[in-house]
Structures are given as C-alpha cells and as structure tokens.
C-alpha positions in Angstrom: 42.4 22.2 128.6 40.1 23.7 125.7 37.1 21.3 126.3 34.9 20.3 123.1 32.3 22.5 122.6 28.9 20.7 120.9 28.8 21.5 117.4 25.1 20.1 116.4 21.9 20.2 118.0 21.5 17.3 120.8 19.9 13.9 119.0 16.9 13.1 120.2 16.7 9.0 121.2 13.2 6.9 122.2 13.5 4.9 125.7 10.8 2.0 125.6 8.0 1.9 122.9 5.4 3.2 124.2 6.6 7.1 122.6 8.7 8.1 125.2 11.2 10.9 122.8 14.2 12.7 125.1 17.0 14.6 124.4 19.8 12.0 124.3 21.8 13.2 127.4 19.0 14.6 130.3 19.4 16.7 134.0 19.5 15.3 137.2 18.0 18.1 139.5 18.7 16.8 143.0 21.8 18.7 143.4 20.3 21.9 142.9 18.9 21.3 146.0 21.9 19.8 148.1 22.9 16.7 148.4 26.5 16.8 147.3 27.1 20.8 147.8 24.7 23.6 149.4 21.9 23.5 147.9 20.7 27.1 145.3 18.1 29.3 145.6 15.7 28.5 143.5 16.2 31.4 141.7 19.3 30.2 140.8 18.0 26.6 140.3 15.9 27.6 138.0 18.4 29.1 135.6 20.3 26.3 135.4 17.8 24.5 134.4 16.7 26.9 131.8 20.0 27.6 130.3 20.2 23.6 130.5 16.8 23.5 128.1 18.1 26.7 126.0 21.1 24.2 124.8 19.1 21.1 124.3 18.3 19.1 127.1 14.7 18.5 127.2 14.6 15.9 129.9 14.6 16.8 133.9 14.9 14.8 136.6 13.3 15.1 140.4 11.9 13.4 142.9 9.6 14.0 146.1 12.5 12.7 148.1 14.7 15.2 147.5 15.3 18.8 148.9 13.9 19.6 152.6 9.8 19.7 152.0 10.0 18.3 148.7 12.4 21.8 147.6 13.2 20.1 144.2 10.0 19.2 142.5 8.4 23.0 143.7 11.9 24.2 141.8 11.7 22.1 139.5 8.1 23.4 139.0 9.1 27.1 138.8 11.5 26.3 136.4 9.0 24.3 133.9 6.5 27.2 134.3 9.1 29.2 132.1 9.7 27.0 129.9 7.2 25.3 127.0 5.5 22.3 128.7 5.0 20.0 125.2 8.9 20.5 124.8 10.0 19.4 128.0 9.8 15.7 129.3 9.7 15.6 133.1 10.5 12.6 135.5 10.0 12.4 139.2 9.9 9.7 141.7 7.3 8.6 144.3 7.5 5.1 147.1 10.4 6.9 149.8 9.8 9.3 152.5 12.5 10.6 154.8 11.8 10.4 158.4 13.1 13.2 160.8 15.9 10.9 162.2 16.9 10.3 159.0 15.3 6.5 158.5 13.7 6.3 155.0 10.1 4.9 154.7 9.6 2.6 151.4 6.0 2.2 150.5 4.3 0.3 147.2 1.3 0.2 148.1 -1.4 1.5 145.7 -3.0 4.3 148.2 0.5 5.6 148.4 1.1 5.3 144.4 -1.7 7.5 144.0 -1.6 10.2 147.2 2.5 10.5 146.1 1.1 11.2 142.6 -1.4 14.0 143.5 0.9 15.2 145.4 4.0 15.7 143.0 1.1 17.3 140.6 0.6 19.8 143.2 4.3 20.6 143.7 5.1 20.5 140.3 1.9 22.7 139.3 1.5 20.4 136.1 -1.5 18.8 134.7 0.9 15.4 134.1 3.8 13.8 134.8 6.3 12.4 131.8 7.6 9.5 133.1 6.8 8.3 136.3 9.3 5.6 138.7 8.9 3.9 141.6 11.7 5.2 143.2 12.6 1.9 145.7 11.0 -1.7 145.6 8.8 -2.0 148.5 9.4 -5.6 148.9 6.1 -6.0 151.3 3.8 -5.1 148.4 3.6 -7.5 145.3 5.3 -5.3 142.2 1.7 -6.3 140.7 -0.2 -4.0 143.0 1.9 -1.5 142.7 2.0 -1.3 138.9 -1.4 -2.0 138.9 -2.2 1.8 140.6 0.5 3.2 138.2 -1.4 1.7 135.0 -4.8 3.3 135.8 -2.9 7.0 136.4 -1.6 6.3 133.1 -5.3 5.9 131.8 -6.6 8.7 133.9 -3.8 10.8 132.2 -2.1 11.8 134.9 0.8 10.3 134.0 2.4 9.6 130.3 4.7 6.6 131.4 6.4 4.3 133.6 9.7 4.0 135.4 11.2 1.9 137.9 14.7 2.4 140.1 17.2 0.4 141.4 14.8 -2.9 140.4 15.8 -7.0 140.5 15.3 -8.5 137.0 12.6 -10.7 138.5 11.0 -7.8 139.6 11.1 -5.9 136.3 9.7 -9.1 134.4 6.9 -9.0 137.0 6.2 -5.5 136.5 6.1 -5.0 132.7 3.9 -8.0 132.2 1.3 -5.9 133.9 2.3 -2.4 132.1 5.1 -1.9 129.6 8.2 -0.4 131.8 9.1 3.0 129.8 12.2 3.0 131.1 14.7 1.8 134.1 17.2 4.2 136.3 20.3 2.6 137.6 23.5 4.2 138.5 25.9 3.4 136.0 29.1 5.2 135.2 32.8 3.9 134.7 33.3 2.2 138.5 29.5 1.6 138.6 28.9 -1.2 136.3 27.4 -4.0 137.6 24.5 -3.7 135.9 26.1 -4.9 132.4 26.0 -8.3 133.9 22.0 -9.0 133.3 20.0 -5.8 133.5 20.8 -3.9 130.3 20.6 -7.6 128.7 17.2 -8.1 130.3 16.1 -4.3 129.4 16.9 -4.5 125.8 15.6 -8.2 125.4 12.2 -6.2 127.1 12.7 -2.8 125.0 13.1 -1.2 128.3 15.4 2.5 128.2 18.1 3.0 130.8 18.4 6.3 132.6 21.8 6.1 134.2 22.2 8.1 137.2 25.6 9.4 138.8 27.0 8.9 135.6 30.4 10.5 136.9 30.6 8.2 139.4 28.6 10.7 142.2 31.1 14.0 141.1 34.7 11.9 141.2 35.0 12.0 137.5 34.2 15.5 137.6 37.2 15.6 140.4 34.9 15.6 143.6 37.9 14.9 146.4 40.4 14.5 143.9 40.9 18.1 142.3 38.5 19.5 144.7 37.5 19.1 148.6 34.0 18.0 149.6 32.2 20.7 151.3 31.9 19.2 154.9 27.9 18.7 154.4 28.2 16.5 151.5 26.6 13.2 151.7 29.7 11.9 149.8 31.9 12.6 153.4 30.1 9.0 154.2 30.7 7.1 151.3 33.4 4.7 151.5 34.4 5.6 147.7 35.4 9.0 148.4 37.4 8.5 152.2 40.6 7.0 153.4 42.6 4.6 151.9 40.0 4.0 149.1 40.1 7.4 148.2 43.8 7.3 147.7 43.3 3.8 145.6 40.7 5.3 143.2 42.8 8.5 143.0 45.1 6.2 141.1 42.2 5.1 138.2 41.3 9.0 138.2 45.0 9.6 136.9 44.8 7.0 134.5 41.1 8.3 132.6 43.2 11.6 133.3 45.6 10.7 131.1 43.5 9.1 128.6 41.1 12.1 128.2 44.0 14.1 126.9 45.0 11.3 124.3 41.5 12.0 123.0 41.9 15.5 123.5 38.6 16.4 126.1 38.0 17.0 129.6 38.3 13.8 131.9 34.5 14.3 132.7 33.8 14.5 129.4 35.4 11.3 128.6 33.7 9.8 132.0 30.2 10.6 130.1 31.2 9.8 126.5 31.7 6.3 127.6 28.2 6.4 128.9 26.7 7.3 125.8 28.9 5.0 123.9 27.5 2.2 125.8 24.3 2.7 123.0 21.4 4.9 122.2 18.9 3.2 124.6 21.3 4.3 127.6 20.7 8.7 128.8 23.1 9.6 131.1 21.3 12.5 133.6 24.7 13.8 135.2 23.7 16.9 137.3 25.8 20.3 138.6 25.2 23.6 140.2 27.8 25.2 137.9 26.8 26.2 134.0 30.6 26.3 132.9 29.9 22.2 133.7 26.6 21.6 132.4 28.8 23.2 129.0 31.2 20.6 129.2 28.8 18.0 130.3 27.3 18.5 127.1 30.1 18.6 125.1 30.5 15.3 125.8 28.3 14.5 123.2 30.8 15.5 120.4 33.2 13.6 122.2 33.7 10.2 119.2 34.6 7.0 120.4 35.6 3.8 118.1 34.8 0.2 119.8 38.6 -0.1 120.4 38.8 3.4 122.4 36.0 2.0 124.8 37.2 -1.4 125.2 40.5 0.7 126.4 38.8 3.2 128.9 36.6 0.4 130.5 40.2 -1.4 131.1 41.8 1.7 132.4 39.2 1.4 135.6 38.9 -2.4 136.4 36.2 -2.7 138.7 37.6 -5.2 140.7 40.3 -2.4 141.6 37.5 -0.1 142.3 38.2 0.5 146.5 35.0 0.7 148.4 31.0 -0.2 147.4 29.3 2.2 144.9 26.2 2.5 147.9 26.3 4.3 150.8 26.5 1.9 152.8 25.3 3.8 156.4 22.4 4.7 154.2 21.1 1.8 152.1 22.0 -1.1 154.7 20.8 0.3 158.4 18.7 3.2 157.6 15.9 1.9 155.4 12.5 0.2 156.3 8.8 -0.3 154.9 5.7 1.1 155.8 4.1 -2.5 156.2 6.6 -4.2 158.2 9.5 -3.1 160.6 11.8 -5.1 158.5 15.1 -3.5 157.7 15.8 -3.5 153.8 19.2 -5.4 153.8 19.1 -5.7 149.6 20.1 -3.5 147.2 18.2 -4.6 144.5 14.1 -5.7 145.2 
C-alpha cells in the first residue's frame, strides 16, 4: 500500500507551561541501541536521527539506562553534536541502574538525582538537558526529596524542565506541588490504555504534557511477530503479548486495524499512531525504528485525518478487555526490580 506521505511541515505543540515547545510527534532512541532488534552502530544511529531532525522531529528521547555503558545517550550525543543545539529539545532519564545479573536498582534519592545528572551531561557532551524524568518511582524516598534536587538543577541551569515516568497520580500531585511537572511518559498506544482512566484527566486538570511511549504497542502495530519474526534477542521473546496463545488472540485485533487502515486508505502503523495523536495536542507519541523507510511512514501519520466518529470506531476495533496478556513484562517489572535503600522487591507498577 502507497502510504501518506506528510504534506506540511510538522506542528509544533507546548507540553506543560513552563515553555516546553516540541515537534508534535518526537523519537524514541532506545532501539537504536537494542532492545527490540540488534542494536546500530552509532554511525548508523546517528543518521537516523539526523534524517529524523532533517524532516521535523525536533524532540529525542534517551536514557542512562539504555544501551550497554550508557551506548544511547553517548549516541545520542554524537548525533546532537551535528545538529543545531537551540533547535533540538532533548530528554533523558536518570533513578534505574542495571545490575550485571540483570536486577535493576531504583534510586530517588537527591545524591543520585544529581551524580545521574552530571553524568548524562558528560555522556551527552551538552551544557543542559531539555527535559529531565525520573525514570522509575523510588518508593523509599519521599517524591518531595527527589523533586526537591531536580528543582535546584533547574535553577543551576542544568536542566530546562521536569519529567516523571510511569508515576501514581498521588505521586504526581505530590511532585508538582513542589515544581511544576513539564511533562509525564506513559506507554500508551491502542492495547495500552489504561491510563485514560485517571492520569490524562489528572494531567490536564494539572497542565501536565503526556509523552506516550511504545505508541505501536512495543513494534505489534508495526507487525512485530505478526508480519515479521522477532530476532531471537528481542526483549519482546518474554513478553506475554507477543508469545503463545496470546499472540494468536491479538493476531486477530491486528487483522481488524488491518482492515480498517485500508478503509482510511494508510498503513496500519500509521493508523496505530494517528489514533495517538488524535487523542489531543497535549499527548506526543515518541514511536522509535532502526529503519528510515519507517520513521517516513511514522511521520506520515501526521497527515493521516481522523473525525471523532473514526476514533470512537478504531478504539472499538481493539477492546482491551480482549487484549491477551499484560502490557508489562512481567519477568522484568514484577521479580527483577529493587531499591537502593531497602531490599524490597518493587511489586507495583505505578509508585
């Protein structure tokens, strides 16, 4: 299928109020350095990202977690060094650190706000970071320390603004009454979407943006183990989503967006990510890919013109409680996570 092609320059939207301007569909960099497929060289990495900026996207997304020794943000880095700082807005992640038997440390506390920070400066070879998130609730440290360390990099200019992942509502009210919250990242895509029930009602109440990550559901909107096999070092061989019988169940809600997509005459992906956008100016979808024939139709999406009837009938054409198997992983969120402060196991998704 021809896929829509964008015919004007990306929009530019505002997350927050405190000046935040992006380009109104962003990057998500973490695959460049493998996590769903091998990772590039970076080289490589760093064209994608510069043909991704060349068409409009403006807005990259890292963290120190990802890539062996940090790989992404020094990519990332490279990349940014060709590219005009003042026009790019960069956002990477500090608070998890992979152990070597693959546990994941989650730390808040305000010495490791700050040595995370320097750190990620260092990597990154910039003078400031864009927007700044917390990227897992240490539940051991009060959010109020935490945000606390954040606010005073914000007046010490080393960072612009402030972001939180994965957060509890409780824990986002907490947090922006110390320092306005610039914007919240939650995964959020068409069988991901449980955050309609009281976050984005609690983030727009709060004039807080939302960032949605794996905003084609982790790749299976884009046909990960559907239209194409998953390389056998994919972290997606362990997600429940994409094995087994639940595989075979969601194949059947990929068939129907299939189908849809060509009523509305674009890719399915496309369709996957227009319903995103559609959800309203204050949500940026940061889908990701190693391939630039994607990142095209990824943002072609933006072309892509839904009424209020069309997305009524693509969110029923994926009913989440037919949705086979949780959207975390769950080997990784439920038995592999722990905090600096305490051997406590982190048994909640949200903190």
């Amino acid at each position: 299928m021809e896929e829509r092609r964008p015919q004007l320059q990306i929009q530019r939207v505002k997350l927050g109020t405190q000046g935040l301007e992006i380009s109104r569909m962003g990057f998500g960099c973490v695959g460049l350095s493998g996590l769903y497929n091998a990772p590039l060289s970076h080289e490589a990495g760093c064209s994608v990202i510069i043909d991704a900026f060349h068409k409009g996207v403006t807005f990259f997304d890292t963290s120190d977690l990802y890539g062996a020794k940090h790989d992404n943000e020094i990519m990332v880095g490279k990349a940014l060094k060709q590219l005009p700082r003042e026009k790019v807005q960069l956002a990477t992640k500090f608070g998890v650190r992979m152990l070597d038997d693959g546990e994941k440390v989650v730390n808040g506390s305000p010495e490791y706000v700050r040595e995370c920070c320097e750190a990620s400066l260092k990597r990154l070879d910039l003078d400031y970071i864009d927007l700044y998130y917390q990227h897992r609730v240490d539940t051991t440290i009060p959010i109020e320390d935490t945000m606390g360390e954040l606010k005073k990099l914000v007046e010490e200019g080393k960072i612009k603004y402030i972001g939180l992942c994965e957060a509890s509502p409780d824990t986002i009210r907490r947090a922006h009454a110390v320092h306005p919250i610039t914007a919240l990242q939650m995964e959020y895509s068409l069988w991901s979407r449980d955050i309609e029930e009281e976050i984005i009602l609690l983030c727009r109440e709060l004039d807080i943006g939302i960032v949605a990550y794996s905003p084609l559901g982790r790749g299976f909107f884009g046909g990960k183990a559907v239209v194409e096999s998953l390389p056998t070092d994919s972290i997606l061989v362990g997600h429940s989503r994409f094995t087994g019988e639940n595989l075979e169940k969601n194949k059947l809600l990929y068939t129907c967006i299939a189908n849809l997509a060509t009523k509305y005459g674009c890719s399915l992906p496309q369709l996957a990510l227009a319903w995103v956008l559609h959800q309203g100016d204050d949500v940026v979808p940061i889908p990701g890919t190693t391939k630039l024939s994607n990142l095209d139709g990824n943002i072609g999406s933006l072309v892509v013109k839904l009424m209020a009837e069309d997305v009524k009938e693509i969110s029923e054409a994926v009913p989440i409680d037919e949705v086979s198997g949780a959207r975390i992983y769950e080997k990784i969120y439920l038995h592999s996570w722990k905090f600096a402060n305490t051997p406590a196991k982190n048994s909640n998704l949200l903190a």
